[in-house]
C-alpha positions as a Markdown table, in Angstrom:
| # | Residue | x | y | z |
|---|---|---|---|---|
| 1 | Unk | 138.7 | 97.2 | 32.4 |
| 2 | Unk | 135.3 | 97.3 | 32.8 |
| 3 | Unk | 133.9 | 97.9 | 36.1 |
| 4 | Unk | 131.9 | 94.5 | 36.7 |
| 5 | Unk | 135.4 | 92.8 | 35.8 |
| 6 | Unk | 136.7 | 95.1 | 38.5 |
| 7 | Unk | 134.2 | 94.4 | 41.0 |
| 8 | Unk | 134.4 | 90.0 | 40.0 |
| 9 | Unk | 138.4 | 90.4 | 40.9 |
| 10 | Unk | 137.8 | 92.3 | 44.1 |
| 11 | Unk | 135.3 | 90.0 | 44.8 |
| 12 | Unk | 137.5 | 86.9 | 44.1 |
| 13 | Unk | 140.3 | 88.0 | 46.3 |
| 14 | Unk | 137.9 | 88.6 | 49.3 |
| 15 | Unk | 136.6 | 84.9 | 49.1 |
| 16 | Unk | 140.6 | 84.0 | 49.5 |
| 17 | Unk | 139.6 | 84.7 | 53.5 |
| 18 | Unk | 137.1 | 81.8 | 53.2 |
| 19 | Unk | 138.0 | 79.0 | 50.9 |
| 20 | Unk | 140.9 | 78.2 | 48.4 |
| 21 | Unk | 140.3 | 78.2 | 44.3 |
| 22 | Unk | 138.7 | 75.2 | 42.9 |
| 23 | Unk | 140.9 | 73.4 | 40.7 |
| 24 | Unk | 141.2 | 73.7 | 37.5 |
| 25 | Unk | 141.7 | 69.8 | 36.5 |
| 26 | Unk | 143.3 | 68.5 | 32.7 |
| 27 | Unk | 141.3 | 65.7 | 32.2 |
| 28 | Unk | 143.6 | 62.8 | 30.2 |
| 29 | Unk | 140.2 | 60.5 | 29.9 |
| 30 | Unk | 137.9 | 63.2 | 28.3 |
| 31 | Unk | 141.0 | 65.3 | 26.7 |
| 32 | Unk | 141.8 | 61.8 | 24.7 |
| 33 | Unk | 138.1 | 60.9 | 23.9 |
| 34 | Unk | 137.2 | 64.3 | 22.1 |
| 35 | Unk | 141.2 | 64.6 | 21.2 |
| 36 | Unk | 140.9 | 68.0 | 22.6 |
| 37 | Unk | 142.8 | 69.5 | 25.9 |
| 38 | Unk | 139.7 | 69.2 | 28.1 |
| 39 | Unk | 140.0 | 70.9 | 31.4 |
| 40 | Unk | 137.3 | 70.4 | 34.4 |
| 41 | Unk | 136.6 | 73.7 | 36.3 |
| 42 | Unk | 135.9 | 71.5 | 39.6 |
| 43 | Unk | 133.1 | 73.4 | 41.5 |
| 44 | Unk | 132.1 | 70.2 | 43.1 |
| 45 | Unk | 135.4 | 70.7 | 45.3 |
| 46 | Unk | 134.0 | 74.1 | 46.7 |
| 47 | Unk | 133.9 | 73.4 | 50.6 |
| 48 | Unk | 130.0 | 72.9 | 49.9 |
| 49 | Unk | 130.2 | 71.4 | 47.2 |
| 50 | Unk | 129.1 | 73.8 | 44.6 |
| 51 | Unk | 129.7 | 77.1 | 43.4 |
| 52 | Unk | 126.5 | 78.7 | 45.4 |
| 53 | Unk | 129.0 | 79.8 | 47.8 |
| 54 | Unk | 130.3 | 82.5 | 46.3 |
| 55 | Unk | 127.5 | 84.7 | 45.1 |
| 56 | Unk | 126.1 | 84.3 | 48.6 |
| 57 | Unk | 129.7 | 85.4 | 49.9 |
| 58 | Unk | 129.8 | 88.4 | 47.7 |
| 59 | Unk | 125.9 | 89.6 | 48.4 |
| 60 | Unk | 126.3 | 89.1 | 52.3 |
| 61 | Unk | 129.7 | 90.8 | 52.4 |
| 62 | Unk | 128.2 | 94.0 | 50.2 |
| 63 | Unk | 125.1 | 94.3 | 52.9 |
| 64 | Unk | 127.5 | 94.1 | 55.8 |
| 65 | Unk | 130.2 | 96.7 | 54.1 |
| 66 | Unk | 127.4 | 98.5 | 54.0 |
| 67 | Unk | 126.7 | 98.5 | 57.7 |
| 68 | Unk | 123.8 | 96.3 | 58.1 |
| 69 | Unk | 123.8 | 93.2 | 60.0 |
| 70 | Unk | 120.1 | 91.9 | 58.9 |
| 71 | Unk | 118.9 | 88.1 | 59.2 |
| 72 | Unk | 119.4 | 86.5 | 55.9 |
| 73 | Unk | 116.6 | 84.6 | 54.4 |
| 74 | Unk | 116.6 | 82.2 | 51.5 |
| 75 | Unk | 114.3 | 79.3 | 50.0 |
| 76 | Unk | 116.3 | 77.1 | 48.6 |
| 77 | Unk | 116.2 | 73.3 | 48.3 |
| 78 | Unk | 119.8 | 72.5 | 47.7 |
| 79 | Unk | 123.4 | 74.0 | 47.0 |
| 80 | Unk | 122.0 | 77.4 | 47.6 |
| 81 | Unk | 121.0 | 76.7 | 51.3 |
| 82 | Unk | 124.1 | 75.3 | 52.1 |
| 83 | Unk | 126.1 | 78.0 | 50.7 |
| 84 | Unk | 123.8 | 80.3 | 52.5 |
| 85 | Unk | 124.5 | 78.1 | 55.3 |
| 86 | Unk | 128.4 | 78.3 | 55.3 |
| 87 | Unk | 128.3 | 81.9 | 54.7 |
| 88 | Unk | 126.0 | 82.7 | 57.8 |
| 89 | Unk | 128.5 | 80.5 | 60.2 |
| 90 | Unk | 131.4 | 82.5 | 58.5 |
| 91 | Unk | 130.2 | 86.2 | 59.0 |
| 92 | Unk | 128.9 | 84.9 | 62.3 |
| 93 | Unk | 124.8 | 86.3 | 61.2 |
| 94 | Unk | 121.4 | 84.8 | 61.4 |
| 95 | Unk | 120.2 | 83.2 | 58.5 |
| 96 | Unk | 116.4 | 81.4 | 58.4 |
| 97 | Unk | 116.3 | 79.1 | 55.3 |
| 98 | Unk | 113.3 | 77.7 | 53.9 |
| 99 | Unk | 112.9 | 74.7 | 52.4 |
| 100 | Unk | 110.2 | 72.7 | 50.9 |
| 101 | Unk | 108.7 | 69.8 | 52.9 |
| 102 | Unk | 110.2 | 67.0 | 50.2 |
| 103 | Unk | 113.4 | 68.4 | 50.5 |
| 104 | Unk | 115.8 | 64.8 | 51.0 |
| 105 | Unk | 116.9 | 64.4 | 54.3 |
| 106 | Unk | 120.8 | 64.5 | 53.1 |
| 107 | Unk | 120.5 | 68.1 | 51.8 |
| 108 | Unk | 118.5 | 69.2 | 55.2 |
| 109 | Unk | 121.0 | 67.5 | 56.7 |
| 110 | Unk | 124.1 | 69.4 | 55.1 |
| 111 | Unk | 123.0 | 72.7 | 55.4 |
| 112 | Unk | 122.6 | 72.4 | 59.3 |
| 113 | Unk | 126.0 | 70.6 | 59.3 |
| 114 | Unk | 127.4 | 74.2 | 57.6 |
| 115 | Unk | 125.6 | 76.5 | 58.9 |
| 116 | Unk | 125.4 | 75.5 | 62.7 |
| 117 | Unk | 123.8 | 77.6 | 65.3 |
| 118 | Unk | 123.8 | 80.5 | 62.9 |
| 119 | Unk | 120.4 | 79.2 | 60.7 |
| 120 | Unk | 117.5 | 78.0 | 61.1 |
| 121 | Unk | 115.5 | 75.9 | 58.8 |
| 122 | Unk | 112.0 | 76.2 | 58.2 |
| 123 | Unk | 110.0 | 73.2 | 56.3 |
| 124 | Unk | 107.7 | 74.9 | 54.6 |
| 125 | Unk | 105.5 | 74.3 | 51.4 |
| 126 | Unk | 104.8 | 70.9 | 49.1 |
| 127 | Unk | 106.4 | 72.9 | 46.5 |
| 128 | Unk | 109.2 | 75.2 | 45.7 |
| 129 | Unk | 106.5 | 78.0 | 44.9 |
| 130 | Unk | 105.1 | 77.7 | 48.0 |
| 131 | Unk | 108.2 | 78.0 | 50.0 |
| 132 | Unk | 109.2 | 81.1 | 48.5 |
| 133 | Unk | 106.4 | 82.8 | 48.8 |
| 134 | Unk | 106.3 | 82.0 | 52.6 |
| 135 | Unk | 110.4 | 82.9 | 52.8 |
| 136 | Unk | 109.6 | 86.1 | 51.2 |
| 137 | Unk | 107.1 | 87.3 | 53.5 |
| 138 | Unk | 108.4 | 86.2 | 56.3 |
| 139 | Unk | 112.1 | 88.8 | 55.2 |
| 140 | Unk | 109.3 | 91.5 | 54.7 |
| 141 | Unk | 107.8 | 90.6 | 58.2 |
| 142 | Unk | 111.4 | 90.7 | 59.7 |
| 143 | Unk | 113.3 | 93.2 | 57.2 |
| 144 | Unk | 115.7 | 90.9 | 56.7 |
| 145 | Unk | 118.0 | 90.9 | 54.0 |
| 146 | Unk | 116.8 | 88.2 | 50.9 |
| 147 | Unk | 119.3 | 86.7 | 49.3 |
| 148 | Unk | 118.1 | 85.6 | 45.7 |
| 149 | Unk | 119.9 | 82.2 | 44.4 |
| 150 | Unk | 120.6 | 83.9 | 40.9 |
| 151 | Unk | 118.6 | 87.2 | 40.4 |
| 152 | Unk | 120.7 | 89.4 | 42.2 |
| 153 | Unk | 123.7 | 91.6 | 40.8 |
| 154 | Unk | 126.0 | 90.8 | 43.7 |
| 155 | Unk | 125.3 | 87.1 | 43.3 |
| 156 | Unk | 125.8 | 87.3 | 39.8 |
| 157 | Unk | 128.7 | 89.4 | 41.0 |
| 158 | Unk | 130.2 | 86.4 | 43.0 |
| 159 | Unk | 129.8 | 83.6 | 40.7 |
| 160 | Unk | 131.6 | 85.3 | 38.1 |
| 161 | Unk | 134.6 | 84.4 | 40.3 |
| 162 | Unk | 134.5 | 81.4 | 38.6 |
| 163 | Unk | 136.1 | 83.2 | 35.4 |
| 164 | Unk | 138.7 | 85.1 | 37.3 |
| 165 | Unk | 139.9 | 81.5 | 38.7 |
| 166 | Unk | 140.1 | 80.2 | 35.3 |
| 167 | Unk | 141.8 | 83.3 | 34.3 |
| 168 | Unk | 144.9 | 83.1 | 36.5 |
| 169 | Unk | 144.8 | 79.4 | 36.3 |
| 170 | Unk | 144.8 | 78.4 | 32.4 |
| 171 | Unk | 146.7 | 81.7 | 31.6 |
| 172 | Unk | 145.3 | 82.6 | 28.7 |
| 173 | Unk | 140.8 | 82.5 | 28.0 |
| 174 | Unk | 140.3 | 78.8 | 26.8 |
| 175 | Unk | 139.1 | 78.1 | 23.1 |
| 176 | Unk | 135.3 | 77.9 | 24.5 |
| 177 | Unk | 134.0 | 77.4 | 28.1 |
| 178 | Unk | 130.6 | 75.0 | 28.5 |
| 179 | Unk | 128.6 | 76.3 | 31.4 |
| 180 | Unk | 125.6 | 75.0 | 32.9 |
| 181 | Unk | 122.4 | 77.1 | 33.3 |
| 182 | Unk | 119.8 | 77.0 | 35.5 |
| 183 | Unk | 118.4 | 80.3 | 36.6 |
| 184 | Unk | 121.2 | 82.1 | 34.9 |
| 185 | Unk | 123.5 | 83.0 | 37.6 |
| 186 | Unk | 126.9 | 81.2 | 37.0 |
| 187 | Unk | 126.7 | 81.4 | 33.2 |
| 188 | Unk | 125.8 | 85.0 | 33.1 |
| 189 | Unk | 128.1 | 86.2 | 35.6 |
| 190 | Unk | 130.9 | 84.2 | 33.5 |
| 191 | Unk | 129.8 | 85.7 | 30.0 |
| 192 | Unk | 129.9 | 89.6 | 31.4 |
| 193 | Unk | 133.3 | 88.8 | 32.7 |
| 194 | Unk | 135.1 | 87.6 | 29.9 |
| 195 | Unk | 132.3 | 88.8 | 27.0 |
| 196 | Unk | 130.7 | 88.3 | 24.5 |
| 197 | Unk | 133.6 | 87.8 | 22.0 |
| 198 | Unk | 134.5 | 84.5 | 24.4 |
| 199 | Unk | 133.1 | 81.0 | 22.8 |
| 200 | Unk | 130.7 | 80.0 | 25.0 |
| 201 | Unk | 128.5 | 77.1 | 25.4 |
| 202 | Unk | 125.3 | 77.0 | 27.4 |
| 203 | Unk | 123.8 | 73.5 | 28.5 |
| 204 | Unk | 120.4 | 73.3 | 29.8 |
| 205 | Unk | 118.4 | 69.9 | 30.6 |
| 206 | Unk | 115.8 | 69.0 | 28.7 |
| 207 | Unk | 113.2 | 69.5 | 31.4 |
| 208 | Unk | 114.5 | 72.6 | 32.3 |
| 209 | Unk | 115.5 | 74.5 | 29.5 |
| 210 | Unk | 114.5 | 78.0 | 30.6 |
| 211 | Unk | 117.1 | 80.1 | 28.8 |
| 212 | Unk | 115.9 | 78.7 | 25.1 |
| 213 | Unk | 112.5 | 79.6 | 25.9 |
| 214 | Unk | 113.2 | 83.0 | 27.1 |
| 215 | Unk | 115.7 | 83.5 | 23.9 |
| 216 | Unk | 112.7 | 82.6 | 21.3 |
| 217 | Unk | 110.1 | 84.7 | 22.8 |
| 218 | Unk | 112.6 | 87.8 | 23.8 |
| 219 | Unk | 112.4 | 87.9 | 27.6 |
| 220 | Unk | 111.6 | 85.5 | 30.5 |
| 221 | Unk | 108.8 | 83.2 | 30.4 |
| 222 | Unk | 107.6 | 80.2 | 32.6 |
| 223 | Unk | 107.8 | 76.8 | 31.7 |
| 224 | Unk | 104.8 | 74.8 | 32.1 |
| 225 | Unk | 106.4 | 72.0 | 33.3 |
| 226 | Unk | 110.0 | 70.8 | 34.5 |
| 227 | Unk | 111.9 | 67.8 | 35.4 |
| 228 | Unk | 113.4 | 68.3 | 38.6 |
| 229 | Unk | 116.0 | 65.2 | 38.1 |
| 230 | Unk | 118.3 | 67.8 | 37.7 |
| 231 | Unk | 117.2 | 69.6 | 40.3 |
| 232 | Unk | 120.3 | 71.9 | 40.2 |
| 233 | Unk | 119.3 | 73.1 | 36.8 |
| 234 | Unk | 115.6 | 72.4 | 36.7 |
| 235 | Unk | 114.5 | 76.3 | 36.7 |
| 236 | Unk | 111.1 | 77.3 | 35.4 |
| 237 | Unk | 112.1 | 80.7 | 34.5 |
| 238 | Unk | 115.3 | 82.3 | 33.9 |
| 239 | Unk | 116.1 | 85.6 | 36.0 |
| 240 | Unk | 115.5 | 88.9 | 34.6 |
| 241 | Unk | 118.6 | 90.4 | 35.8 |
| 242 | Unk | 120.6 | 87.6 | 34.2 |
| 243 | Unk | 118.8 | 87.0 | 31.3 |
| 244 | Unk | 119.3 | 90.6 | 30.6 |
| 245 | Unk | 123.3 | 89.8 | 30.2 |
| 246 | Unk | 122.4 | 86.9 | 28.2 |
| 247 | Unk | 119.8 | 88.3 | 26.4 |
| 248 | Unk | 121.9 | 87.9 | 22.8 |
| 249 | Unk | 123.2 | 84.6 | 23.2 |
| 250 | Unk | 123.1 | 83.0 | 19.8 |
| 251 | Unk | 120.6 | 80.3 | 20.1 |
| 252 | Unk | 122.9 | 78.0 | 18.3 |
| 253 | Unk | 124.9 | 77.9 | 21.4 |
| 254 | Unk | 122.3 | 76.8 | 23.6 |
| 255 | Unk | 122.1 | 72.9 | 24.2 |
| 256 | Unk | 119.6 | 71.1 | 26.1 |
| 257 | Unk | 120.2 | 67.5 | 27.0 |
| 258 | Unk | 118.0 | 64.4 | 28.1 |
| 259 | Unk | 118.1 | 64.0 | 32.2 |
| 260 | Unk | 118.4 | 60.0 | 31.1 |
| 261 | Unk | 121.9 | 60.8 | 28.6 |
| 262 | Unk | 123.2 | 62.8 | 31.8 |
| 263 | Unk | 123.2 | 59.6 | 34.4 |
| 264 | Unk | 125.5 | 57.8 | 31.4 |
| 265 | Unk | 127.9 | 60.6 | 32.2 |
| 266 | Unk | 127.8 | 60.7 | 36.1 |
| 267 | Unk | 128.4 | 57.0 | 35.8 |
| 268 | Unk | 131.0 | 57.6 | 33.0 |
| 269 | Unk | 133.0 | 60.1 | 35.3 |
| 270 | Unk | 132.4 | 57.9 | 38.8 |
| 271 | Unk | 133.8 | 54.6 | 37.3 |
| 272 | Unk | 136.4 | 55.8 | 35.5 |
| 273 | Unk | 137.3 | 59.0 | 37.3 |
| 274 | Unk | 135.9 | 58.8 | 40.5 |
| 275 | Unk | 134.5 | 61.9 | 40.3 |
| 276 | Unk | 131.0 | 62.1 | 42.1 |
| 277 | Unk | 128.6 | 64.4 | 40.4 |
| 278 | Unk | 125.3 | 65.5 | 40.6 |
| 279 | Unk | 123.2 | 65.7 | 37.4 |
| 280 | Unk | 123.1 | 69.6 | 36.9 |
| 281 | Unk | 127.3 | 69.2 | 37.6 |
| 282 | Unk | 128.1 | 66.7 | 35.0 |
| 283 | Unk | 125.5 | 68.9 | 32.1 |
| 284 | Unk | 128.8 | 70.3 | 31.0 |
| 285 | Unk | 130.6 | 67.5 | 30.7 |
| 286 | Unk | 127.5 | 65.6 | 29.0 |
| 287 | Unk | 127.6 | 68.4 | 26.6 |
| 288 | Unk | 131.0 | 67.8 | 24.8 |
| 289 | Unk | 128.6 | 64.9 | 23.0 |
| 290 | Unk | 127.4 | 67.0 | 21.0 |
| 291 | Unk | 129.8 | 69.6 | 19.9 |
| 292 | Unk | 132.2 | 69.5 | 16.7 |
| 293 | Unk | 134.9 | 69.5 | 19.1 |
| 294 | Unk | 138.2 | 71.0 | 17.1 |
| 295 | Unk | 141.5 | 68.5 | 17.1 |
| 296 | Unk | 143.8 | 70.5 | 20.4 |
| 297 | Unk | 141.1 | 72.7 | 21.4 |
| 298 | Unk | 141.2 | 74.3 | 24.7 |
| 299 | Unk | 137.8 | 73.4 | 26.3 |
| 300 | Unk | 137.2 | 73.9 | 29.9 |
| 301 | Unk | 133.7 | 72.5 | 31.5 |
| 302 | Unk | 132.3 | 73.9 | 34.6 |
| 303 | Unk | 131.5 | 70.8 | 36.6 |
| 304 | Unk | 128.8 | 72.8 | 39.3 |
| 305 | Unk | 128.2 | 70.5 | 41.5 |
| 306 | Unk | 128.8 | 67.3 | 43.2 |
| 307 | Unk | 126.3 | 67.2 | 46.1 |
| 308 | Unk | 124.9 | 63.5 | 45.1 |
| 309 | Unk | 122.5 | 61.4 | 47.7 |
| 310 | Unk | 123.8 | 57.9 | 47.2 |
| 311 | Unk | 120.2 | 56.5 | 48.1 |
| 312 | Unk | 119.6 | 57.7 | 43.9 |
| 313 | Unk | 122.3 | 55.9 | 42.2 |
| 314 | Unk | 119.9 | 52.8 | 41.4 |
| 315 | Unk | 117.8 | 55.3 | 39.6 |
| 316 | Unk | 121.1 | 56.9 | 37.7 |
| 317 | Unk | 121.7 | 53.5 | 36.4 |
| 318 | Unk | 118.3 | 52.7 | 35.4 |
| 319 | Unk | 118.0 | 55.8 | 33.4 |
| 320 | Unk | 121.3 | 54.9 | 32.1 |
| 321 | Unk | 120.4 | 51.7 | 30.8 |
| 322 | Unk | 117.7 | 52.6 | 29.5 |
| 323 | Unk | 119.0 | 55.4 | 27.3 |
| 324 | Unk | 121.9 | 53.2 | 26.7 |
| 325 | Unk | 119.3 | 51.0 | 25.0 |
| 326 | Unk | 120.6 | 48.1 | 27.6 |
| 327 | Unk | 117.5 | 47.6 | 29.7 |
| 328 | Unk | 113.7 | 47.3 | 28.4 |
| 329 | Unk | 110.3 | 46.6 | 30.3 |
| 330 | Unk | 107.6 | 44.7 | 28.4 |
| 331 | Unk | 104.2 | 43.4 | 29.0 |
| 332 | Unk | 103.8 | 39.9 | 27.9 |
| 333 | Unk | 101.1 | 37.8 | 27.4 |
| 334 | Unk | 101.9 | 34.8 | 28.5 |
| 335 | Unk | 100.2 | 31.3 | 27.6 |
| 336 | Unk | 98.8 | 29.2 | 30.3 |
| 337 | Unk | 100.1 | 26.0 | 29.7 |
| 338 | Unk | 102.9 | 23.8 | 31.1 |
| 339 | Unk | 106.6 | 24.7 | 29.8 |
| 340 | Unk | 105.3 | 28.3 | 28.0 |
| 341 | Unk | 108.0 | 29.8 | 30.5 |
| 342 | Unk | 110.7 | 27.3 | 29.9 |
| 343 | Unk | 110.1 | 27.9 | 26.2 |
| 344 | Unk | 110.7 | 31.6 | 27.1 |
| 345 | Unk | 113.6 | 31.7 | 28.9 |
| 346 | Unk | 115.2 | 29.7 | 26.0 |
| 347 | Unk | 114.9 | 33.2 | 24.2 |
| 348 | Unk | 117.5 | 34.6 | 26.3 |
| 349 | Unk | 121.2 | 34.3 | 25.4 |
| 350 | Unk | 124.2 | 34.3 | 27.7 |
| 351 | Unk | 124.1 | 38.2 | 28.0 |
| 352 | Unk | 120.7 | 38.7 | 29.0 |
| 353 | Unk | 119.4 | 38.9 | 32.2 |
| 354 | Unk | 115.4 | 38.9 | 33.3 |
| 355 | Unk | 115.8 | 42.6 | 35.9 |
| 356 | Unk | 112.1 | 42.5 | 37.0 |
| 357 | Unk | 109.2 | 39.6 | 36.7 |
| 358 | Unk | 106.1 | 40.7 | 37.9 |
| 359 | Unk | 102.9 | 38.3 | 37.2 |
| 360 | Unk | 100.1 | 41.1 | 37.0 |
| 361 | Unk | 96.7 | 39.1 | 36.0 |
| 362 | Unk | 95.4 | 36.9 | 34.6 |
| 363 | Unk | 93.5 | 38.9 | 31.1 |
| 364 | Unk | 92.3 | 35.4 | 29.6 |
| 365 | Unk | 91.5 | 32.1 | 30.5 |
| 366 | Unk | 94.8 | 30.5 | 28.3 |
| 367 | Unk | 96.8 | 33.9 | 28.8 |
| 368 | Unk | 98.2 | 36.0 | 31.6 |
| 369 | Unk | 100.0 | 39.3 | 31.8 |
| 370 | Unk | 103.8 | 39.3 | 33.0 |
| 371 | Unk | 106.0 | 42.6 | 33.0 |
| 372 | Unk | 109.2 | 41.7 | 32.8 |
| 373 | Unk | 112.5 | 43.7 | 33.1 |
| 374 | Unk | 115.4 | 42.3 | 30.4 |
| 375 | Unk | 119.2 | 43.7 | 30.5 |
| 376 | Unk | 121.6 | 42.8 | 28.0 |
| 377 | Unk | 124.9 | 43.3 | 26.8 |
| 378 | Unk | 124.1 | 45.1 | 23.4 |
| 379 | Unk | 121.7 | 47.3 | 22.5 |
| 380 | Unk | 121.3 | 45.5 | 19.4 |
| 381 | Unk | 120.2 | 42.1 | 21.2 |
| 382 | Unk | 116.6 | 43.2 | 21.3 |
| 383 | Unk | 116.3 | 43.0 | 18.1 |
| 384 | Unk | 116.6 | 39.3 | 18.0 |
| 385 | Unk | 114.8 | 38.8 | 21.5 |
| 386 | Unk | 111.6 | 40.6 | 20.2 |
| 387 | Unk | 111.8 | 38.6 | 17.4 |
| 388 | Unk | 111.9 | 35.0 | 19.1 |
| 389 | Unk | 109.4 | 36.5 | 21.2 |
| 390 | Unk | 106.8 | 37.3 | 18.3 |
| 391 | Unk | 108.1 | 34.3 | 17.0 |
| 392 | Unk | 107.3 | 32.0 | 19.3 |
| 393 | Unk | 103.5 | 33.6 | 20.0 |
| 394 | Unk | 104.7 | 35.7 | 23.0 |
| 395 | Unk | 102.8 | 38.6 | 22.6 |
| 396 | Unk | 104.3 | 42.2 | 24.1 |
| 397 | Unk | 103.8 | 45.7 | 24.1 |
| 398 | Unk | 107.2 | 47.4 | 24.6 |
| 399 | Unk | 106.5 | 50.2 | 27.9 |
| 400 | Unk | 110.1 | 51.2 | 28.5 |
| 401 | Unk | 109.6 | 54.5 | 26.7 |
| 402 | Unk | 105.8 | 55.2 | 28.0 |
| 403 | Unk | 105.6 | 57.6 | 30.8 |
| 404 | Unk | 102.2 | 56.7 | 32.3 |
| 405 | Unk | 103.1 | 53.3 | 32.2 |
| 406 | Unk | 106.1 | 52.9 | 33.5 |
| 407 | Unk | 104.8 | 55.6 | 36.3 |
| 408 | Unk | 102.7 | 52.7 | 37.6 |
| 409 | Unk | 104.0 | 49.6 | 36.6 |
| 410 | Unk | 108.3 | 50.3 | 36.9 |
């Protein structure tokens, strides 16, 4: 046995001190959909929430064995701060956590639920850059102890728990495993533990996807630009320590998916499930979309995460609908005369629904410009409803799909 499986196993049975394994879930609604034996890996049922947790255990516990007590410091906007967080309150050591200024008040508000009197939270920086450059000074002011969320060996270390758990727990190593990727952490602490050999599937969001780009140009680069929806995921480079264990991933086995496909699934796995999950937590699960799933297959998805502010579910379901097909915005230019929005609601069938009606000007002295919102039933029901429109000499310009437009007008 090698000795980083050695190390993940020691490392595993320590955590048993702290918190229970998560479950590892058959799930009947997915395992009959793909007509495969689908099991969820629930991370989102770690007493945080996420699997950040444990590479935080494992790096603070290897800096203590080693008979430093330093103050911990971390930037972090999400599930690594409050893993950071717990783990401070459990050793019973100072931690100082940065975060950036637009951090949600929910997630400030979780980590100083876990981590008590033990951290302190500094609000620094408009963005994540920022705060980590700030963080990092201030450990090198202090020499304190930085804890990275995913470059690190003992973090890596830690989340490869995640594999020992599904280990014991399925018996056997399932007939592929679909892992998330952000930074790199998780999926390539779980790939060094079971190896190379194991049939692995790596899911990055479209926005984010920071371990292609660093497979086609043969080490780490910097995205120019990502999407934080899934902010769990949405990493503009991929770690150098971890990339090196992932460094001969075959490419084919690398998926990136849209952020607006991903809400279909969180709202997919809340309605019929209740399961609440946060976009980078339900990539794996939005992921079995696109593979050639095998009939009986053993498949087990890492669900990450399932630390979800409430106060966004109206945006999950407009992204939804709108990938769905279900919801459109157009600008219309409508006529000025009496009855020309009678004569346009007669377009609409019994499935249709106006969302949004906005009169914005007035852009000729017989016409005016409306956006107007439409859901529907069926996908396929624009078809018809653009044609009554045109039609009856309503003419729009269809903005659902264009960026800068719907920045300021949706």
């Amino acid at each position: 046995m090698s000795d980083f499986r050695t190390n993940a196993r020691a490392a595993e049975a320590e955590m048993r001190e702290v918190f229970e394994p998560t479950p590892l879930q058959r799930n009947a609604h997915l395992s009959d959909k793909y007509g495969a034996e689908v099991y969820l890996k629930r991370e989102d049922l770690s007493p945080v929430r996420s699997y950040k947790l444990r590479g935080a255990f494992n790096a603070m516990r290897k800096v203590m064995d080693g008979g430093d007590a330093p103050v911990f410091v971390c930037a972090s906007a999400g599930n690594h701060a409050q893993g950071v967080a717990f783990m401070c309150r459990h050793f019973g050591v100072r931690g100082v956590i940065f975060m950036p200024v637009t951090t949600p008040q929910q997630k400030i508000g979780q980590t100083r639920k876990f981590g008590g009197d033990a951290v302190t939270i500094r609000m620094v920086g408009d963005y994540f850059d920022d705060t980590l450059a700030k963080a990092q000074a201030y450990c090198a002011e202090v020499g304190g102890h930085f804890l990275s969320p995913f470059d690190d060996e003992d973090v890596i270390e830690g989340q490869a728990s995640v594999a020992v758990e599904i280990e014991a727990q399925l018996g056997v190593v399932p007939d592929r495993i679909v892992l998330p990727v952000g930074g790199g952490g998780l999926s390539s602490g779980v790939r060094s533990y079971f190896g190379p050999e194991a049939n692995m599937v790596f899911v990055e969001p479209v926005g984010g996807a920071c371990l292609a780009a660093a497979l086609k140009a043969g080490e780490p680069v910097r995205l120019k630009s990502v999407n934080t929806f899934a902010d769990g995921a949405a990493v503009a480079q991929i770690g150098a320590r971890t990339f090196k264990r992932l460094r001969d991933v075959d490419a084919a086995n690398v998926i990136a998916v849209a952020e607006d496909r991903v809400c279909t699934t969180m709202l997919e796995m809340l309605n019929i499930e209740g399961m609440v999950l946060e976009p980078a937590g339900a990539l794996a699960v939005d992921a079995l979309k696109d593979l050639d799933v095998r009939p009986g297959e053993t498949i087990v998805c890492v669900t990450s995460g399932g630390n979800f502010d409430f106060e966004r579910l109206p945006e999950v379901k407009e992204r939804a609908q709108r990938f769905a097909g279900l919801k459109k915005y157009f600008v219309l230019r409508m006529p000025q005369r009496p009855g020309a929005l009678k004569d346009f609601l007669t377009i609409l069938g019994p499935d249709d629904d106006i969302a949004r009606f906005e009169y914005l000007k007035k852009s000729a002295r017989n016409f005016g410009s409306v956006l107007i919102g439409i859901e529907t039933s069926d996908a396929a029901n624009f078809e018809r409803i653009e044609a009554e429109m045109a039609a009856g000499g309503f003419e729009h310009r269809d903005i659902t799909n264009d960026q800068i437009l719907a920045e300021f007008l949706i």
